[in-house]
C-alpha positions in Angstrom: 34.5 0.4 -16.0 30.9 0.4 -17.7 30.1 -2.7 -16.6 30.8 -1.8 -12.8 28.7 0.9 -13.1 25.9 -0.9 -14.4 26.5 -3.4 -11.1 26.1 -0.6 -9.0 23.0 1.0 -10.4 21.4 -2.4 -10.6 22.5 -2.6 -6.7 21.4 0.6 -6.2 18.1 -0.3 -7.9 17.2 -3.3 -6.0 17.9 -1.7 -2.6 15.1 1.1 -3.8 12.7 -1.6 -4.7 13.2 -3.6 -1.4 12.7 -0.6 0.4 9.8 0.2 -1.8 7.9 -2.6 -0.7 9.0 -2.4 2.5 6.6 1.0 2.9 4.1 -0.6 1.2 3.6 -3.0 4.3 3.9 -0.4 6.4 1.3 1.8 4.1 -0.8 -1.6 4.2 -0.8 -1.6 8.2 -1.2 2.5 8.5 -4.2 1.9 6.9 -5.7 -1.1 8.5 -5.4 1.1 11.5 -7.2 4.0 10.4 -9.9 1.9 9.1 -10.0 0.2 13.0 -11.6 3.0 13.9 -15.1 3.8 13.1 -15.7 7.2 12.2 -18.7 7.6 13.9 -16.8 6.7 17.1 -14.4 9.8 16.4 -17.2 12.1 15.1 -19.1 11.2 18.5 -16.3 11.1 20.8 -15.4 13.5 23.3 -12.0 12.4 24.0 -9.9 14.7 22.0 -6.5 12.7 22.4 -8.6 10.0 19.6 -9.7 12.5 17.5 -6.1 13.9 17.0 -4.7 10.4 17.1 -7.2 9.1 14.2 -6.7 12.8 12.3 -2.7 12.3 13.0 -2.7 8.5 11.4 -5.1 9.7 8.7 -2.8 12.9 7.4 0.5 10.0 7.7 -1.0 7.8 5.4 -2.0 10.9 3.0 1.6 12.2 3.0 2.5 8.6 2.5 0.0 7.7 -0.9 1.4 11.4 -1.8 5.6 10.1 -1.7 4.0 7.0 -3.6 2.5 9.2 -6.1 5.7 11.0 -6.6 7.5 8.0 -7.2 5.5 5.9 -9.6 3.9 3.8 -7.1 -0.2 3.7 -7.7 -2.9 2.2 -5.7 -4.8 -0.8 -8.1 -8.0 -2.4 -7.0 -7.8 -6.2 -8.6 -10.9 -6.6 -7.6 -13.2 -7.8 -10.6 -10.1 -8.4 -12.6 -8.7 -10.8 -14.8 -5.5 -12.3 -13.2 -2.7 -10.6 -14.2 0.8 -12.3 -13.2 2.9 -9.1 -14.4 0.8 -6.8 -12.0 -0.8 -9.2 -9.5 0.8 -11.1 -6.7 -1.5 -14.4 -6.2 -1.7 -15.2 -2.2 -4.1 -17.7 -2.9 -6.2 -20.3 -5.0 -9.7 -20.8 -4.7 -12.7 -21.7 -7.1 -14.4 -18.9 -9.3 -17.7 -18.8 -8.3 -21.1 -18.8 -10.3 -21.0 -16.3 -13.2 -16.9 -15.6 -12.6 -14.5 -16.6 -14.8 -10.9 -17.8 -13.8 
């Protein structure tokens, strides 16, 4: 009996993280489209249907990092960093440059 339990909350667990990651594209995306936008464009614009449009798509992707926050999920910026395989996901290789180490 334990050890169906266990199955299910490991099931259970590994549904949550798919779907975690999951948002996480769609947090990724929610912000590229926000950041499409120039905010000078919005602060000079007359059209008010952008304006709400940009403010809409900026208070989704606040109520978004704020779910993540919730839930253990924090932003990290790599950038600079050390490769870490245990909380970095490598898309790439490439050569360190001048002054960088691997």
């Amino acid at each position: 009996r334990k050890r169906s339990e266990k199955r299910v909350s490991e099931a259970r667990m590994f549904g949550i993280q798919g779907f975690a990651k999951d948002l996480l594209e769609v947090a990724d995306v929610l912000e590229k489209a926000v950041a499409s936008v120039p905010k000078e464009a919005v602060q000079t614009s007359n059209n008010k249907d952008l304006q709400s449009l940009v403010q809409g798509l900026q208070l989704t992707d606040q109520q978004l990092q704020k779910v993540f926050d919730r839930n253990g999920l924090h932003r990290i910026n790599p950038a600079g960093e050390k490769f870490d395989p245990d909380r970095h996901e490598a898309m790439f290789q490439m050569e360190a440059g001048e002054g960088q180490q691997p």
